[in-house]
N, CA, C and O of each residue as an XYZ file, in Angstrom:
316
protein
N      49.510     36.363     59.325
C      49.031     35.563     58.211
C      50.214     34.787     57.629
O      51.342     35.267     57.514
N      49.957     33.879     57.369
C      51.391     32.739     56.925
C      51.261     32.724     55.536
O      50.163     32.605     54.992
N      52.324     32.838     54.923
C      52.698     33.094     53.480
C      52.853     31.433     52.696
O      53.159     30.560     53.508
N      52.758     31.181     51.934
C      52.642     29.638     51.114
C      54.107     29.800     50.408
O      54.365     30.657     49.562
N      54.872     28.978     50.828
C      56.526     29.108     50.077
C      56.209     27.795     48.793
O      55.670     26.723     49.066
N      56.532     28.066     47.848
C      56.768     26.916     46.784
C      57.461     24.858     47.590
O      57.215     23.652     47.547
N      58.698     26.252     48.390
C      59.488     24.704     48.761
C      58.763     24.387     50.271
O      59.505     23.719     50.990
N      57.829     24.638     50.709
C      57.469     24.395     51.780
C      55.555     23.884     51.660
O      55.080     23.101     52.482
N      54.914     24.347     50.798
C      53.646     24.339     50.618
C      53.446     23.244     49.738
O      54.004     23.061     48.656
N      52.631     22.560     50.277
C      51.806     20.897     49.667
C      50.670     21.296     49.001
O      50.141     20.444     48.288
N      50.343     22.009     49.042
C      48.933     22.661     48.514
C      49.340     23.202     47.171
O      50.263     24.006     47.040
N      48.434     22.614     45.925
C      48.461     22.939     44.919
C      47.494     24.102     44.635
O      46.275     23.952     44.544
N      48.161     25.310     44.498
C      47.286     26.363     43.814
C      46.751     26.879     42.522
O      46.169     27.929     42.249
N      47.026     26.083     41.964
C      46.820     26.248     40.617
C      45.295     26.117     40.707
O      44.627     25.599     41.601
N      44.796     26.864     39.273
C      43.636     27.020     39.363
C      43.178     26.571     37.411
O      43.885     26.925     36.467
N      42.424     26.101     37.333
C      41.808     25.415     35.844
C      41.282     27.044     35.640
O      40.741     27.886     36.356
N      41.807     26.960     34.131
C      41.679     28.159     33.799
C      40.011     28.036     31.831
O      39.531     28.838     31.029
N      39.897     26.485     32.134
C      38.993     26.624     31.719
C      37.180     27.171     31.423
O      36.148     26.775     31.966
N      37.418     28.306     30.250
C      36.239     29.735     30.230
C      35.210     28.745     28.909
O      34.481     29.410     28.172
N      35.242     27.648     28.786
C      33.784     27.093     28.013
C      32.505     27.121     28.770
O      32.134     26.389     29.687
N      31.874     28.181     28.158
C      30.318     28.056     28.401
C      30.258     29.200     29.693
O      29.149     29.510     30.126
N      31.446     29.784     30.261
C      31.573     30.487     31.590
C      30.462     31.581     31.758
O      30.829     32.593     31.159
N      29.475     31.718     32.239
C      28.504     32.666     32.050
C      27.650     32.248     31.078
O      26.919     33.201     30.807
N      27.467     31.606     30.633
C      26.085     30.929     30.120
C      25.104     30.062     30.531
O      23.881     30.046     30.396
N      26.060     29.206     31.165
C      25.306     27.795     31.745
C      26.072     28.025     33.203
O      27.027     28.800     33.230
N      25.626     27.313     34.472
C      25.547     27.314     35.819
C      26.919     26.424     35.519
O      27.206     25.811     34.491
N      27.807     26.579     36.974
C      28.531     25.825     37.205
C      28.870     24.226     37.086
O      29.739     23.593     36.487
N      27.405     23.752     38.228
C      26.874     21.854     38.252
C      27.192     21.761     36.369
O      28.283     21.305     36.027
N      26.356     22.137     35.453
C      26.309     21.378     33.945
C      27.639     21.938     32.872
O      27.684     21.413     31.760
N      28.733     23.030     33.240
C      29.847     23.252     32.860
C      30.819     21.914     33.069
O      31.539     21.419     32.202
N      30.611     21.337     34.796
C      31.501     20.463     34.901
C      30.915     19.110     34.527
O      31.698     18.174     34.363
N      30.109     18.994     34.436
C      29.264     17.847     33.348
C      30.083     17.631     32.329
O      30.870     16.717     32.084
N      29.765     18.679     31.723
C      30.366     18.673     30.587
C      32.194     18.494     30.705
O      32.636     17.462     30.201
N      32.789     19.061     31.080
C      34.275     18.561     30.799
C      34.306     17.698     32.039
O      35.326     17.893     32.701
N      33.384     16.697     32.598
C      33.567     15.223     32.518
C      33.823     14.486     31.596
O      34.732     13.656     31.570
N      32.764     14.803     30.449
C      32.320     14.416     29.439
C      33.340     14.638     27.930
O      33.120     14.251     26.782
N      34.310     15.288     28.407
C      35.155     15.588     28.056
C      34.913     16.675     26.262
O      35.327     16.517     25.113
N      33.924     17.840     27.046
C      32.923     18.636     25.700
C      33.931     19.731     26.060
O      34.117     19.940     27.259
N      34.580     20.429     25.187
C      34.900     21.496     25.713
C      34.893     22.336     24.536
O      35.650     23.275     24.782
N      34.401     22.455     23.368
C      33.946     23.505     22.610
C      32.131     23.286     21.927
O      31.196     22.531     22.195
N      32.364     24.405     20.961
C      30.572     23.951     20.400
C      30.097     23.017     19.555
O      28.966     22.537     19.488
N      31.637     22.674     18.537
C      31.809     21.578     17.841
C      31.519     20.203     18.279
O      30.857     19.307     17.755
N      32.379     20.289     19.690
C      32.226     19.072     20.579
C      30.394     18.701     21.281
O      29.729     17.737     21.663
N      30.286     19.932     21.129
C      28.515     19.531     21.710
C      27.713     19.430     20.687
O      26.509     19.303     20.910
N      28.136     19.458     19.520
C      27.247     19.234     18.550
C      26.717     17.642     18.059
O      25.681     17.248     17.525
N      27.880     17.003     18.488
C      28.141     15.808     18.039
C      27.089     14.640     19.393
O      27.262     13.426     19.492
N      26.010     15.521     20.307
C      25.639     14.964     20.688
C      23.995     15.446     20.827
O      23.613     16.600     20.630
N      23.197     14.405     21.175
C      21.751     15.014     20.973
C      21.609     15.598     22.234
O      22.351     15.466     23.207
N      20.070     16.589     22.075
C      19.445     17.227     23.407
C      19.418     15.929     24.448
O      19.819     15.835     25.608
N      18.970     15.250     23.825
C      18.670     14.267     25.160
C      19.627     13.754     25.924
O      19.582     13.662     27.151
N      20.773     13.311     25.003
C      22.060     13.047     25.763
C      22.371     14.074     26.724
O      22.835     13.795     27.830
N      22.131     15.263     26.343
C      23.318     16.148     27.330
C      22.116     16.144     28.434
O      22.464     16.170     29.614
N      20.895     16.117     28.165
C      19.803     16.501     29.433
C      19.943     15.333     30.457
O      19.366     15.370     31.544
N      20.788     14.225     30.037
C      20.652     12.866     31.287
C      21.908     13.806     32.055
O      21.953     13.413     33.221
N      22.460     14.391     31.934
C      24.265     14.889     32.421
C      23.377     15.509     33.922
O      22.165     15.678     34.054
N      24.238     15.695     34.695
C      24.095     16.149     36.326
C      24.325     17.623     35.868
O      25.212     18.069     35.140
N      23.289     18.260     36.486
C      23.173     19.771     36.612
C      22.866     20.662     34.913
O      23.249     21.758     34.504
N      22.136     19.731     34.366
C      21.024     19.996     33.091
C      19.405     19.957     33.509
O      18.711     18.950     33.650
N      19.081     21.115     33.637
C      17.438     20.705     33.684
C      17.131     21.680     32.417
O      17.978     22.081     31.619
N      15.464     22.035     32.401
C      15.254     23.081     31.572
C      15.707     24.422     31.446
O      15.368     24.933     30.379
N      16.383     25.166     32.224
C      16.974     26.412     32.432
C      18.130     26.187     31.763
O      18.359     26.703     30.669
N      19.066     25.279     32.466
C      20.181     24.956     31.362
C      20.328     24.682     29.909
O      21.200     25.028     29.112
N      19.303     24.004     29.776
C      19.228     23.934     28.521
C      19.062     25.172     27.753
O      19.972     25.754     27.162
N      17.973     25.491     27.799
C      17.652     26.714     27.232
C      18.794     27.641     27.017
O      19.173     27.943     25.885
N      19.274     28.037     27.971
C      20.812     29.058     27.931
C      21.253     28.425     26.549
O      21.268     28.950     25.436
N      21.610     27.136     26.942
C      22.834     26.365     26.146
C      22.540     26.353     24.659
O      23.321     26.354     23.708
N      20.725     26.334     24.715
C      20.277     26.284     23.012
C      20.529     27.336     22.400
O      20.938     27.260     21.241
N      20.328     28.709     23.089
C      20.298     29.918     22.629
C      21.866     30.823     22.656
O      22.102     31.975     22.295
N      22.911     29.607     23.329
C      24.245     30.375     23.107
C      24.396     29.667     21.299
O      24.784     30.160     20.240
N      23.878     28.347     21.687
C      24.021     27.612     20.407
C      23.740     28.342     18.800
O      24.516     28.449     17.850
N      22.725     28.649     18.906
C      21.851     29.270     18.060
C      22.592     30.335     17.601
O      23.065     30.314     16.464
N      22.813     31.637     18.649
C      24.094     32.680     18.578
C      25.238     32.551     17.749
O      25.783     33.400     17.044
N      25.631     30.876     18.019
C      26.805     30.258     17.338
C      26.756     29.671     16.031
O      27.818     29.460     15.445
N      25.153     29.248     15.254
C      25.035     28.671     14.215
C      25.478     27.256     14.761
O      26.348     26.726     14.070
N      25.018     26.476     15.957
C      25.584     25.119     15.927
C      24.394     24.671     16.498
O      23.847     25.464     17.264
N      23.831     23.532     16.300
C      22.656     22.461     16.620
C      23.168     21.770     17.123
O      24.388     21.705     16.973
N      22.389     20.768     18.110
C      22.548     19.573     18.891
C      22.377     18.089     17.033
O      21.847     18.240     15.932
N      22.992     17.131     17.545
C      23.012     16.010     16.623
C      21.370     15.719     16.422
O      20.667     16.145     17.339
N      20.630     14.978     15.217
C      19.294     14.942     15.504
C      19.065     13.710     15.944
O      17.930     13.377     16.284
């Protein structure tokens, strides 16, 4: 098995260590979102249901999670 040397390896291993929403919502509508550049609850507040439901990998399942972490949190979507 070949070992990855710093001064020899092109391959970046680093790994995004971003945990918003991790286990709440599916992978596809996490990275939606920090497209979108949302990365707390504050930040999703400031937008309506409908906005976030046009985002790639939002259907009704997602949502739902997302309303009811919301709710948990005391934070609403914008009206």
């Amino acid at each position: 098995m070949a070992k990855c040397l710093s001064s020899i390896c092109a391959v970046n291993h680093m790994v995004k260590t971003n945990q918003f929403l991790s286990g709440v919502i599916a992978v596809p509508a996490r990275k939606s979102l920090e497209r979108e550049k949302i990365d707390s609850l504050e930040k999703l507040s400031h937008y309506s249901e409908e906005e976030i439901m046009k985002l790639h990998g939002f259907g009704k399942n997602a949502m739902e999670k997302l309303k009811n972490h919301m709710r948990e949190h005391e934070i609403s979507f914008k009206n």
